[in-house]
ZADO-1210 file (C-alpha; in nm, 4 decimals, padded with zeros to 6 digits):
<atoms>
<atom x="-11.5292" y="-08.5039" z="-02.9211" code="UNK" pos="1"/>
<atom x="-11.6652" y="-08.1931" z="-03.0860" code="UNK" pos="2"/>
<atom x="-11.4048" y="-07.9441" z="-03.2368" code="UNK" pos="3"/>
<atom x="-11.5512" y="-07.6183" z="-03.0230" code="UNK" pos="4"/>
<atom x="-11.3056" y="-07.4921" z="-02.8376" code="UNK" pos="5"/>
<atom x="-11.3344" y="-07.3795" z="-02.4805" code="UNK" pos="6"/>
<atom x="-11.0645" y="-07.2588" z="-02.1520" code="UNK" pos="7"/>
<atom x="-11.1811" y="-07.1593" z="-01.8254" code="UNK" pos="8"/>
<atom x="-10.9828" y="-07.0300" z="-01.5215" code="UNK" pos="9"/>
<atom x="-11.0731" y="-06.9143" z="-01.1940" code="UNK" pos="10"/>
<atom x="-11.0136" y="-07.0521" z="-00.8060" code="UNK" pos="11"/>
<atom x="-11.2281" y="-07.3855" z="-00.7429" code="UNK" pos="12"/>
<atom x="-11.3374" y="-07.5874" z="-00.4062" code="UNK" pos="13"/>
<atom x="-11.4386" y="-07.9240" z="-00.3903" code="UNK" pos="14"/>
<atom x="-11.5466" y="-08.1310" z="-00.1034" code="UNK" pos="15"/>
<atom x="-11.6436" y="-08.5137" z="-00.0630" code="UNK" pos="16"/>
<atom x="-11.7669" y="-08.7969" z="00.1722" code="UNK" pos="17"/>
<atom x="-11.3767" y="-08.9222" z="00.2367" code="UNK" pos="18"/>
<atom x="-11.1378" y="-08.8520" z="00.5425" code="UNK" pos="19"/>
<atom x="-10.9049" y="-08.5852" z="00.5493" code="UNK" pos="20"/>
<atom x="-10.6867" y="-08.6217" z="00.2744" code="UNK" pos="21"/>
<atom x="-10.8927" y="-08.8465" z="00.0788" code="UNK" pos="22"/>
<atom x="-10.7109" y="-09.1628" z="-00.0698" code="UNK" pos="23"/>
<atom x="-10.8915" y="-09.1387" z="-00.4041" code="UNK" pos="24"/>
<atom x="-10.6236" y="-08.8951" z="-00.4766" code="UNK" pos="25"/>
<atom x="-10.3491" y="-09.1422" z="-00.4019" code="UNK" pos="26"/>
<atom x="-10.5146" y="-09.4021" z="-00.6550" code="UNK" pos="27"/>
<atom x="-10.6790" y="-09.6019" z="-00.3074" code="UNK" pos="28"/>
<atom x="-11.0234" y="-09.6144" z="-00.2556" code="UNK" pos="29"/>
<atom x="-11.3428" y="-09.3837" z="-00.0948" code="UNK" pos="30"/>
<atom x="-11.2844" y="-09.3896" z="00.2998" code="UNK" pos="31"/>
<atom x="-11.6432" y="-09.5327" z="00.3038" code="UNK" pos="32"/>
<atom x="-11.6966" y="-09.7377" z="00.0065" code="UNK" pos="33"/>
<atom x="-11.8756" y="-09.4868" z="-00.2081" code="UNK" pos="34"/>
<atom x="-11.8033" y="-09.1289" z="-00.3350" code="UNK" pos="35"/>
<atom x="-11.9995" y="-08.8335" z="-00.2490" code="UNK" pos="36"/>
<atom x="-11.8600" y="-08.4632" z="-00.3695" code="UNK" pos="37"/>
<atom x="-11.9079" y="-08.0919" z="-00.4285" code="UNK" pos="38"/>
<atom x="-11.6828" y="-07.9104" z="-00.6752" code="UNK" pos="39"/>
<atom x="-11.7860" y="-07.5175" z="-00.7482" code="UNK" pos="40"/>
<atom x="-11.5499" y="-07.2536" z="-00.9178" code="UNK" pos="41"/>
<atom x="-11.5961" y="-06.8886" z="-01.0270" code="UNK" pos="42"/>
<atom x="-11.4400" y="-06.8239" z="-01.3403" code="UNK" pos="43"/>
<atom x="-11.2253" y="-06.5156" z="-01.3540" code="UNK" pos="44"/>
<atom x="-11.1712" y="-06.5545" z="-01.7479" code="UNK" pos="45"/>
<atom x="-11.3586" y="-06.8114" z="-01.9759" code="UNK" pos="46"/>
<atom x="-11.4900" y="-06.8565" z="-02.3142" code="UNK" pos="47"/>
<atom x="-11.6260" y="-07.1281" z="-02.5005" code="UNK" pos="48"/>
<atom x="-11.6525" y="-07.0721" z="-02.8783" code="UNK" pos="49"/>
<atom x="-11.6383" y="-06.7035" z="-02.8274" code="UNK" pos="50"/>
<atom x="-11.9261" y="-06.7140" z="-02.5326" code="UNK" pos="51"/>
<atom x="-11.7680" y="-06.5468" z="-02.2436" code="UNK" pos="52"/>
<atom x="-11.8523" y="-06.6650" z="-01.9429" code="UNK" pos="53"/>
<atom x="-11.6374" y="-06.4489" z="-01.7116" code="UNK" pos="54"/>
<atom x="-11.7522" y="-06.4292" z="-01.3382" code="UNK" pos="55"/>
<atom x="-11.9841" y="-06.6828" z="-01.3669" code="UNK" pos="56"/>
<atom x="-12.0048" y="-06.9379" z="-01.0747" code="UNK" pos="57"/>
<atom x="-12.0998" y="-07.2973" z="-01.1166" code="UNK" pos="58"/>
<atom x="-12.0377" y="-07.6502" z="-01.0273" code="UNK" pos="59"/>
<atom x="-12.1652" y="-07.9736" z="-00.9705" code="UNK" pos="60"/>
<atom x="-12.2989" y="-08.2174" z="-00.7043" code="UNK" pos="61"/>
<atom x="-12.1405" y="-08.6151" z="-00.7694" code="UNK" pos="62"/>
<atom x="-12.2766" y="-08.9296" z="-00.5757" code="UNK" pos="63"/>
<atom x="-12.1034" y="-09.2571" z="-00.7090" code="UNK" pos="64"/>
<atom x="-12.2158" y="-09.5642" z="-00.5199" code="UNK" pos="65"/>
<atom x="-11.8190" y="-09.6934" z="-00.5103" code="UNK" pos="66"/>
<atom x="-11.5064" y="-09.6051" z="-00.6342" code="UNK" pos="67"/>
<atom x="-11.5132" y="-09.3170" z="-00.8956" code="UNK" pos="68"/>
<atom x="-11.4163" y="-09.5481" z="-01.1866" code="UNK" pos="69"/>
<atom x="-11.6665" y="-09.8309" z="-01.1209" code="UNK" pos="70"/>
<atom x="-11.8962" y="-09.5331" z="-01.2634" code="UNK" pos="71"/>
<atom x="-12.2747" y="-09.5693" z="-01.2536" code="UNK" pos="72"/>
<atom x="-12.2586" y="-09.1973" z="-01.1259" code="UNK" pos="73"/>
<atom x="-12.5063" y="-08.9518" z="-01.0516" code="UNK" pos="74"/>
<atom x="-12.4313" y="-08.5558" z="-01.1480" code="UNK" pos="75"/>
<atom x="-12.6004" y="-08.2473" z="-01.1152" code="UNK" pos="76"/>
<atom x="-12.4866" y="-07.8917" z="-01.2148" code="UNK" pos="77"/>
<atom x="-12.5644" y="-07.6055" z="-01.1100" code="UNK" pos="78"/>
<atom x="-12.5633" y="-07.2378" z="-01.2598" code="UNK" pos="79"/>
<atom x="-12.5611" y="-06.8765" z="-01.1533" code="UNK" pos="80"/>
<atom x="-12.8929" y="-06.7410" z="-01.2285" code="UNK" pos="81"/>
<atom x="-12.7879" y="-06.4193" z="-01.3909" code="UNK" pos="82"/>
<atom x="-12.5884" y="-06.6121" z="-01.6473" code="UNK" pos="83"/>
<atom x="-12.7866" y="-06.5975" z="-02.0316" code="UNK" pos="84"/>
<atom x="-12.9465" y="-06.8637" z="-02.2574" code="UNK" pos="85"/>
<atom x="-12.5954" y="-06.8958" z="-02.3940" code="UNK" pos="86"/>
<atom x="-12.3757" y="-06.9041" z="-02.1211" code="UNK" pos="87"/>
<atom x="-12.5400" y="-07.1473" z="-01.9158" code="UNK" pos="88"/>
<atom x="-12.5810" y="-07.3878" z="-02.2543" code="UNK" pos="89"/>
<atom x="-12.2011" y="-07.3094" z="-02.2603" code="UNK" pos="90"/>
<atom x="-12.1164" y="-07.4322" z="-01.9210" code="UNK" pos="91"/>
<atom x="-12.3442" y="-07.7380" z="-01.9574" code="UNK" pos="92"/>
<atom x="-12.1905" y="-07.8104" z="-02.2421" code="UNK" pos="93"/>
<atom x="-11.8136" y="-07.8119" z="-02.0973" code="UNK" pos="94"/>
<atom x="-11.9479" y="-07.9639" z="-01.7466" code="UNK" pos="95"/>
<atom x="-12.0863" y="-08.3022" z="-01.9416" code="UNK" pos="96"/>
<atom x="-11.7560" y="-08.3595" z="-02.0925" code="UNK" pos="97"/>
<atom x="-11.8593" y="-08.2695" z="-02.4075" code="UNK" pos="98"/>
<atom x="-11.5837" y="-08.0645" z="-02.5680" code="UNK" pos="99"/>
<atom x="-11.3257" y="-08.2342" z="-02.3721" code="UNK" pos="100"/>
<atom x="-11.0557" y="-08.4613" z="-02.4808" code="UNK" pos="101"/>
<atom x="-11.0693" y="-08.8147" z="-02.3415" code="UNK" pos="102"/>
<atom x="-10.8943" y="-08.8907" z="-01.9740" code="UNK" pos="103"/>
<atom x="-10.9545" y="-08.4818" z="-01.8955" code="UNK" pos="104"/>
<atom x="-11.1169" y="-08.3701" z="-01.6075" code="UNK" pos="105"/>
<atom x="-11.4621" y="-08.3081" z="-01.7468" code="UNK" pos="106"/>
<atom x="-11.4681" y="-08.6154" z="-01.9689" code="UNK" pos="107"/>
<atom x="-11.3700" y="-08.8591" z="-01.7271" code="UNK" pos="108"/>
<atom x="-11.6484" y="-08.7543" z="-01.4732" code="UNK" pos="109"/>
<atom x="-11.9277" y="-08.7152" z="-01.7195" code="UNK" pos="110"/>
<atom x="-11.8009" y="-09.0570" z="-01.8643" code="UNK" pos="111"/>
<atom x="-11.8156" y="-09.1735" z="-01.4650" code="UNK" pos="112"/>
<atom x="-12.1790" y="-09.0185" z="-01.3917" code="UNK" pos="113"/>
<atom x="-12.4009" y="-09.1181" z="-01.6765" code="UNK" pos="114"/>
<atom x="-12.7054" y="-09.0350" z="-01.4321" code="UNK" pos="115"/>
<atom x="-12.7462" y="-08.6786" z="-01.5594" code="UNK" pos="116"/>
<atom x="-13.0215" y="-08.4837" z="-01.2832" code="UNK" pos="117"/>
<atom x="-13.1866" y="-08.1305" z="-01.3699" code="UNK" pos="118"/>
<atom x="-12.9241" y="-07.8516" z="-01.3910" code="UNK" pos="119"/>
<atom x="-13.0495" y="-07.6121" z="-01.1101" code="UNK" pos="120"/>
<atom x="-12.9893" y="-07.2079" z="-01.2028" code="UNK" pos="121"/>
<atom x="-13.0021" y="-07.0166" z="-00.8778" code="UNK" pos="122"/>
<atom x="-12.8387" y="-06.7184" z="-00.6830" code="UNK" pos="123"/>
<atom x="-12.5043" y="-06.8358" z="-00.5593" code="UNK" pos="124"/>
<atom x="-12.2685" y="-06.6849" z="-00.2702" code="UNK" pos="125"/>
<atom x="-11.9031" y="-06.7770" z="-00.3739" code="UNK" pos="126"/>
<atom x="-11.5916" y="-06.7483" z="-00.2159" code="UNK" pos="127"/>
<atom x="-11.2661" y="-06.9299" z="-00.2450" code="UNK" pos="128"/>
<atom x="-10.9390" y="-06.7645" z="-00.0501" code="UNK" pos="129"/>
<atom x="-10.6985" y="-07.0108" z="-00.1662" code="UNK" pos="130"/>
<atom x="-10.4166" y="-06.8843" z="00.0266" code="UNK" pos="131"/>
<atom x="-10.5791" y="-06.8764" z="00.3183" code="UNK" pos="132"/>
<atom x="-10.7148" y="-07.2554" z="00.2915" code="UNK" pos="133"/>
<atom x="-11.0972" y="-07.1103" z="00.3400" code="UNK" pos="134"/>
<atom x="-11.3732" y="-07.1563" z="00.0948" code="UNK" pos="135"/>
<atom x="-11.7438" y="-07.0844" z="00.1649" code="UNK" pos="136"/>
<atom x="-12.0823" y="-07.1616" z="-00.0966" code="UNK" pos="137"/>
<atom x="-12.4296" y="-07.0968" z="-00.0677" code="UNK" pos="138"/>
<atom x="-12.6335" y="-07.2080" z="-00.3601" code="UNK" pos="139"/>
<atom x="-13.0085" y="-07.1287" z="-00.2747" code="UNK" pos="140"/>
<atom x="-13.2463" y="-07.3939" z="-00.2060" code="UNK" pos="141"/>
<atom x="-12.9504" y="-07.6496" z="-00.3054" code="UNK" pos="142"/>
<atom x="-12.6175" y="-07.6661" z="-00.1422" code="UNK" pos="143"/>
<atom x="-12.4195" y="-07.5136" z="00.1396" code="UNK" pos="144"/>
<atom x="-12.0729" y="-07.5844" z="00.2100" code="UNK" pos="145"/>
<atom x="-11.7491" y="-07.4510" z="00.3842" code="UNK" pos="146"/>
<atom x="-11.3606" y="-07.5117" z="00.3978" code="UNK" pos="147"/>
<atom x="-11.1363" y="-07.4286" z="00.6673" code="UNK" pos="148"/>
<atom x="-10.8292" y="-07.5317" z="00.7444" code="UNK" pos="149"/>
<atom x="-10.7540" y="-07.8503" z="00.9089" code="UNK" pos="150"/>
<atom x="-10.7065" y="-07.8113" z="01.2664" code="UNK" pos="151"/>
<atom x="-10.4499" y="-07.9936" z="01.4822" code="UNK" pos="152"/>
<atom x="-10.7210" y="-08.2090" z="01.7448" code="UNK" pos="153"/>
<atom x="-10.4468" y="-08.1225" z="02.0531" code="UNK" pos="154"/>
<atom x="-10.3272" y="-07.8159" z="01.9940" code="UNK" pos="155"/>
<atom x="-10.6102" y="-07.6322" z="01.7809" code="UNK" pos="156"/>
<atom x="-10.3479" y="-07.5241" z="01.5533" code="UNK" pos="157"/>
<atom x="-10.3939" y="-07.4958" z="01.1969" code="UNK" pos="158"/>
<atom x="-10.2279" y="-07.7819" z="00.9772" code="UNK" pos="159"/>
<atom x="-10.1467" y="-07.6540" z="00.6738" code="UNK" pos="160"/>
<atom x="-10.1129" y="-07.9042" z="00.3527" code="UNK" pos="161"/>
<atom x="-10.0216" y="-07.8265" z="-00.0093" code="UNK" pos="162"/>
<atom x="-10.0305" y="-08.1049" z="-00.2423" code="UNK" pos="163"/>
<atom x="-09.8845" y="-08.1464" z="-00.5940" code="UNK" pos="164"/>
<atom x="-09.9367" y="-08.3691" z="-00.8545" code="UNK" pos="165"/>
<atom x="-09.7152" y="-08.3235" z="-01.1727" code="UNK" pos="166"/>
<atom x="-09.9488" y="-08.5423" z="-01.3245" code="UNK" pos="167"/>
<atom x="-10.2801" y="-08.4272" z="-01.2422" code="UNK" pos="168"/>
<atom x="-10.6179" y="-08.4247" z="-01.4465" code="UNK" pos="169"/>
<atom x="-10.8144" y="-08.1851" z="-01.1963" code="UNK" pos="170"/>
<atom x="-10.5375" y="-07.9611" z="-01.0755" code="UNK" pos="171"/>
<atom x="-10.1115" y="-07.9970" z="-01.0283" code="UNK" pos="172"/>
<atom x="-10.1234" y="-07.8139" z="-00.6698" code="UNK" pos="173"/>
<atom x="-10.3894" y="-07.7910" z="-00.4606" code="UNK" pos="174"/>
<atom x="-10.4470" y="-07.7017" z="-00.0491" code="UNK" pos="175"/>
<atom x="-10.6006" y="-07.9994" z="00.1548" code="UNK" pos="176"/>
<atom x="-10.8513" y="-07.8211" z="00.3772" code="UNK" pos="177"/>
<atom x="-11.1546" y="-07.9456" z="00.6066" code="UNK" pos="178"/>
<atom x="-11.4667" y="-07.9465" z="00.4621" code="UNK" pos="179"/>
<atom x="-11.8651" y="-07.9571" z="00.5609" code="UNK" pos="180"/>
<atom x="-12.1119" y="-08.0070" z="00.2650" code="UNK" pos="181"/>
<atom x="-12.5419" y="-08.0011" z="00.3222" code="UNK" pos="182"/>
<atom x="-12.7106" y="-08.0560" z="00.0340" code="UNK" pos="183"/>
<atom x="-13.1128" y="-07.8211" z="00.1001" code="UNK" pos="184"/>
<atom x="-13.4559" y="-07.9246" z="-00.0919" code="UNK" pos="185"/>
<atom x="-13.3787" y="-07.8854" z="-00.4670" code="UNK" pos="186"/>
<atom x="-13.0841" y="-08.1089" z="-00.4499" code="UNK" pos="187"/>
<atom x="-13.1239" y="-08.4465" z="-00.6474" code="UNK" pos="188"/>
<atom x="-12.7882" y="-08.5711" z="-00.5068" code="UNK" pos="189"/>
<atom x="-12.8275" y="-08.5629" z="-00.1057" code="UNK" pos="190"/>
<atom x="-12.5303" y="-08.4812" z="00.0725" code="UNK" pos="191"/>
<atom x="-12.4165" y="-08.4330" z="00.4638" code="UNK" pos="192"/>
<atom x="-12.0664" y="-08.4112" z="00.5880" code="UNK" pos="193"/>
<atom x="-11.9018" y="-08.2905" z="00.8477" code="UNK" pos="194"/>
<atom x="-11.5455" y="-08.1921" z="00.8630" code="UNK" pos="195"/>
<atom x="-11.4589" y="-08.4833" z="00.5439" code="UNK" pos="196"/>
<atom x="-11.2027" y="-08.3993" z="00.2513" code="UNK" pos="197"/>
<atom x="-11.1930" y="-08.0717" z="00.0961" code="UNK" pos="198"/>
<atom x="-10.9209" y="-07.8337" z="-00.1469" code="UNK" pos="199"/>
<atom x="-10.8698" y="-07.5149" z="-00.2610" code="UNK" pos="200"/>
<atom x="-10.6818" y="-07.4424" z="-00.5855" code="UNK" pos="201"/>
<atom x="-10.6544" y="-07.2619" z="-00.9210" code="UNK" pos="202"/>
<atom x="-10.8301" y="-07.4000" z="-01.2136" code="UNK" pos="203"/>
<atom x="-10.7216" y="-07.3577" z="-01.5767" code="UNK" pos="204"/>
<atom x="-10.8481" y="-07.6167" z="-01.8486" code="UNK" pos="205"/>
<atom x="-10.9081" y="-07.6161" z="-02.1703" code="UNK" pos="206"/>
<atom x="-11.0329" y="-07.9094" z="-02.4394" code="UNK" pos="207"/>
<atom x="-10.6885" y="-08.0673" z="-02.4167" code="UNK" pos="208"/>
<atom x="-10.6941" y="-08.0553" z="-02.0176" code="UNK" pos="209"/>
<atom x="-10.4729" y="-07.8650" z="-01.7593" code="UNK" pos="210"/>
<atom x="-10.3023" y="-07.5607" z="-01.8779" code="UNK" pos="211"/>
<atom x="-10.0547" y="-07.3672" z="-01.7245" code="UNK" pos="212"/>
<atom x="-10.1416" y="-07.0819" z="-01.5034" code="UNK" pos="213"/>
</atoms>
């Protein structure tokens, strides 16, 4: 791992292929065999070697064709347009694991999806309410996705989930939400779900992983 250090924090949604709740998170495997997912963040504060990349939105498409560990994964990021020459080497940089220690949330899924596709830079439409268990991303000519919360199927009701995980790589409390990912033409990883696993939460890493927020 390189010695350039980095930290970025900022509210993050991710969405995948599995059931509600996904049982990747409880160390089981993909409701379907294979992993499919969305993760996108804006960062409120975030720096990499004294690049600042605040309010910059990004993330990255996945498509494993099991488990997330069997690797053999496929990734693609993508960038907000307006960010510079710098910036976007910055967050390509921290998105391939390369500044990150070993069994960290970056490293582990670079490590996992050695298939690296074309970063895309594009106008995005961001929004994560994390309180409110609602996300919504539009990332032109590439991705569109939402989050809501899960919905009781008798009652209508919202079901409201928080989940914690003292131990976590990606995140220590996050909200399980319902999610709806379509991947458009300039996607190299195709995705289409309806109402599958999504969350809301807070990220804050740095090279080391998770830091407190």
């Amino acid at each position: 791992m390189e010695t350039t250090e980095f930290e970025i924090r900022g509210p993050a949604f991710a969405t995948c292929n599995c059931d509600w709740g996904c049982p990747c998170q409880f160390n089981a495997l993909p409701t379907s065999g294979q992993c499919e997912a969305l993760w996108a963040m804006r960062i409120e504060q975030g720096n990499l070697d004294g690049i600042r990349l605040d309010g910059l939105v990004w993330g990255t498409l996945f498509w494993w064709p099991g488990a997330v560990h069997e690797g053999d994964g496929k990734v693609q990021l993508f960038i907000e347009e307006r960010a510079s020459a710098d910036q976007r080497q910055a967050l390509e940089t921290i998105g391939r694991g390369q500044v990150s220690a070993e069994g960290t949330f970056f490293q582990i899924f670079a490590a996992m999806a050695p298939h690296l596709q074309p970063s895309v830079a594009a106008a995005i439409d961001f929004d994560c309410d994390i309180e409110a268990g609602k996300a919504h991303l539009n990332v032109k000519e590439l991705v569109k996705a939402e989050g809501t919360p899960i919905r009781n199927k008798v009652t209508g009701a919202e079901s409201r989930s928080r989940v914690t995980f003292p131990q976590g790589f990606e995140y220590n409390e996050a909200e399980f939400i319902s999610g709806k990912t379509h991947t458009l033409d300039k996607a190299a990883i195709k995705l289409d779900l309806e109402e599958s696993h999504a969350h809301v939460y807070y990220a804050a890493w740095n090279n080391d992983g998770i830091v407190a927020v």
